[in-house]
C-alpha positions as CSV (number, residue, x, y, z in Angstrom):
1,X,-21.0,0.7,4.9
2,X,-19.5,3.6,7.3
3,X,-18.1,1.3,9.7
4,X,-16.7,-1.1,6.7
5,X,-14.5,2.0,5.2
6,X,-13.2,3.0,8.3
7,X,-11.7,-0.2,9.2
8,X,-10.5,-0.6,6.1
9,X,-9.0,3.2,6.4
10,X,-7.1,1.8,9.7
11,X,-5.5,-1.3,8.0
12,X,-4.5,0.9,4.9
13,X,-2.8,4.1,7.2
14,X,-1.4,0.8,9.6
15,X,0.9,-1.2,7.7
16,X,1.8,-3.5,11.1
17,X,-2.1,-3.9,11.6
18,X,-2.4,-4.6,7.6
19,X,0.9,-6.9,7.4
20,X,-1.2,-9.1,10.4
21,X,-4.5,-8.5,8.5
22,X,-2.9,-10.5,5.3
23,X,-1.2,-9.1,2.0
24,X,-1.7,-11.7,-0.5
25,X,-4.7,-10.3,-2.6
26,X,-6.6,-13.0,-2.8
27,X,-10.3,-11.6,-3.2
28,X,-13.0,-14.4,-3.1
29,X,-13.8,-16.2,-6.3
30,X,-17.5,-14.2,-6.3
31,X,-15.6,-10.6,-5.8
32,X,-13.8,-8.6,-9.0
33,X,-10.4,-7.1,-8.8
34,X,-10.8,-4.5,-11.0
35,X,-7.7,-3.6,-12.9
36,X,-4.1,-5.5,-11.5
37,X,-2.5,-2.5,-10.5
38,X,-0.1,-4.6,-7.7
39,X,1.3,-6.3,-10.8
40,X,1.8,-2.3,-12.7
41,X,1.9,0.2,-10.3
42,X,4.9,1.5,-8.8
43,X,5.7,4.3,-6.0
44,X,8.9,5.8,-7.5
45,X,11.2,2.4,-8.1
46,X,9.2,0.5,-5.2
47,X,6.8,-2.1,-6.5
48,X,4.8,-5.1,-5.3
49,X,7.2,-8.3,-5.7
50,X,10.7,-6.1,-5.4
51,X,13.6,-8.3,-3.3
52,X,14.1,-6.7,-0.1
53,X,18.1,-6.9,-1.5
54,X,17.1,-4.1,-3.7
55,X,15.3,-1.4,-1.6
56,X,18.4,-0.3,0.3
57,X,19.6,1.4,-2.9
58,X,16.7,2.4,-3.7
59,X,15.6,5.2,-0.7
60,X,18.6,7.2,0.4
61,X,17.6,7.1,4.5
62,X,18.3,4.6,7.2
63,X,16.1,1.6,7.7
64,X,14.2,1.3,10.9
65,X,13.4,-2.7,10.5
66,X,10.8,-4.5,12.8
67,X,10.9,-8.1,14.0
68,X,10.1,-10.5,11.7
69,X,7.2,-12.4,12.5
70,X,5.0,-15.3,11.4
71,X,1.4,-14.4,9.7
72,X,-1.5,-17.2,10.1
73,X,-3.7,-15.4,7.8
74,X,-0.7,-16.0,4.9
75,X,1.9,-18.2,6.2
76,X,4.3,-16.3,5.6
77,X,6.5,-14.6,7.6
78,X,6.4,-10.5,7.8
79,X,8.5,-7.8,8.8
80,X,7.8,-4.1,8.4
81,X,10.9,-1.4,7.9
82,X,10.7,2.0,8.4
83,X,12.2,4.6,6.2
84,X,10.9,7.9,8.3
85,X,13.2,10.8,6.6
86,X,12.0,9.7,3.4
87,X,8.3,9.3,4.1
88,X,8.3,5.7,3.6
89,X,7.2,2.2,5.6
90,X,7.1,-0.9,3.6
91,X,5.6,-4.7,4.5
92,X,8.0,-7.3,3.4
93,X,7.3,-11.4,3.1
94,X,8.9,-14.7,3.3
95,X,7.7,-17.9,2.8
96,X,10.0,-19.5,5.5
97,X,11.6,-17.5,8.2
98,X,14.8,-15.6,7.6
99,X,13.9,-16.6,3.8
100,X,14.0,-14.0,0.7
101,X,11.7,-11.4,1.4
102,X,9.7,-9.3,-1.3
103,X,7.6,-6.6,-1.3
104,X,4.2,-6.7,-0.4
105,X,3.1,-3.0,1.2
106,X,3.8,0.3,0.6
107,X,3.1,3.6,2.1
108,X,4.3,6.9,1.6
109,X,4.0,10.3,3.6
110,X,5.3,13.0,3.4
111,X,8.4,14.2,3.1
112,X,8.5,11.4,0.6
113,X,8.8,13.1,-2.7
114,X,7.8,9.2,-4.5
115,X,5.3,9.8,-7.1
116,X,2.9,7.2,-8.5
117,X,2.9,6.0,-12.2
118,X,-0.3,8.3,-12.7
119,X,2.3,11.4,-11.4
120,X,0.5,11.3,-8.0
121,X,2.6,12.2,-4.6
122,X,2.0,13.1,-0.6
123,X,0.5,16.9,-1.3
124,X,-1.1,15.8,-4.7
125,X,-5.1,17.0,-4.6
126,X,-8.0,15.0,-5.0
127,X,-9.6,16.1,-8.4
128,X,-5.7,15.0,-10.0
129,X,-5.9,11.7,-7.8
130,X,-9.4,11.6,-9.9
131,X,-8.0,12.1,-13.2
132,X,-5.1,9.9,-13.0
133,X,-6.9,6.6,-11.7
134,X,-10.5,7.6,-12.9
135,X,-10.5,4.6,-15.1
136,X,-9.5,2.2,-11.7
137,X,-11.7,3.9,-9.3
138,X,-13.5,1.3,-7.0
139,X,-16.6,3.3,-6.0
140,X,-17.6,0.9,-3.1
141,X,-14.6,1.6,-1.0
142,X,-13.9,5.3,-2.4
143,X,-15.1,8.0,-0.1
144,X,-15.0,11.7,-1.8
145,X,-12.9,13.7,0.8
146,X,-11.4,11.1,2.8
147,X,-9.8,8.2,0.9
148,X,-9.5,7.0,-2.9
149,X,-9.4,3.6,-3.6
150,X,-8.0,2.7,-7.0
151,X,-7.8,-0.9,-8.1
152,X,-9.7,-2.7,-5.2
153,X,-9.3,-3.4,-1.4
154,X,-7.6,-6.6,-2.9
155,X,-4.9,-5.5,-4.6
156,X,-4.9,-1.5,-5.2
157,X,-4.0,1.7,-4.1
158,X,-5.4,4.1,-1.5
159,X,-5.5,7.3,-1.1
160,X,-5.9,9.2,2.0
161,X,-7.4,12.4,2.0
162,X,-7.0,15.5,4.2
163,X,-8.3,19.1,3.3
164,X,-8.4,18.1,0.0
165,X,-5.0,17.0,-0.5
166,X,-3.1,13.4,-0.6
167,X,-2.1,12.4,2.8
168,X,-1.2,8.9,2.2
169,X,-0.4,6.7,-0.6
170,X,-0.6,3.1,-0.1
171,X,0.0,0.2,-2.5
172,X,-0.5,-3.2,-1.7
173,X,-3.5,-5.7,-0.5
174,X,-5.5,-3.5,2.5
175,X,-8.3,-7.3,2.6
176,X,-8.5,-10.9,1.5
């Protein structure tokens, strides 16, 4: 189970190793998703599904935008930007290349001052990451100290932990 959580700890924290890893969602038939939080949550005005049109006027710093590149494990075709004075790195798809991109990652760090829906931000602590997404917890993937995951490895959030406090937020699909 140890060696399960930490990969899945390096996906979430990587967005270029999770953009190649897949960020569709799609848990197997046999496997529950636990609430839909990619359809509900947001990180400030960032959700799951946004047009990449829209994010420029949405964080206030230059974009650092990757390649675009093609994804076997969802045939679609990915690109990561960079948005490092405001804490933020988001995974973007396409069904053909050079097509409409959407949203399909986010991660936040600080300085970003985005909060989650549940009031949660980069500096947050762990017992009010606990009391906003009790409800979602997944307690498989959720290890006290080190990462919260709320929703599921499928579609979900994670939080990483350090000394107690919210590193990382991500939002998005960290498995298939």
């Amino acid at each position: 189970m140890r060696k399960r959580v930490t990969c899945l700890a390096a996906l979430a924290l990587c967005p270029a190793a999770l953009l190649l890893a897949g960020t569709q969602g799609n848990a197997p038939a046999d496997q529950a998703q636990g609430p839909d939080i990619l359809q509900e949550e947001r990180i400030g005005v960032l959700h799951i599904g946004m047009p990449a049109d829209q994010i420029g006027a949405a964080l206030p710093c230059q974009a650092e935008r990757g390649k675009e590149v093609f994804d076997a494990a969802t045939g679609e075709y990915v690109q990561e930007w960079r948005f490092p004075d405001c804490g933020v790195t988001i995974g973007l798809g396409a069904d053909s290349q050079g097509g409409t991109q959407e949203l399909r990652a986010i991660t936040i760090t600080r300085p970003s001052l985005l909060r989650t829906l549940g009031g949660i931000h980069a500096g947050s602590t762990e017992q009010e990451v606990r009391a906003a997404y009790a409800s979602m917890q997944d307690t498989e993937w959720s290890e006290p100290g080190e990462h919260l995951v709320a929703g599921s490895i499928y579609g979900g959030m994670i939080f990483e932990l350090r000394a107690g406090e919210v590193h990382s937020i991500f939002l998005g699909a960290a498995a298939e």
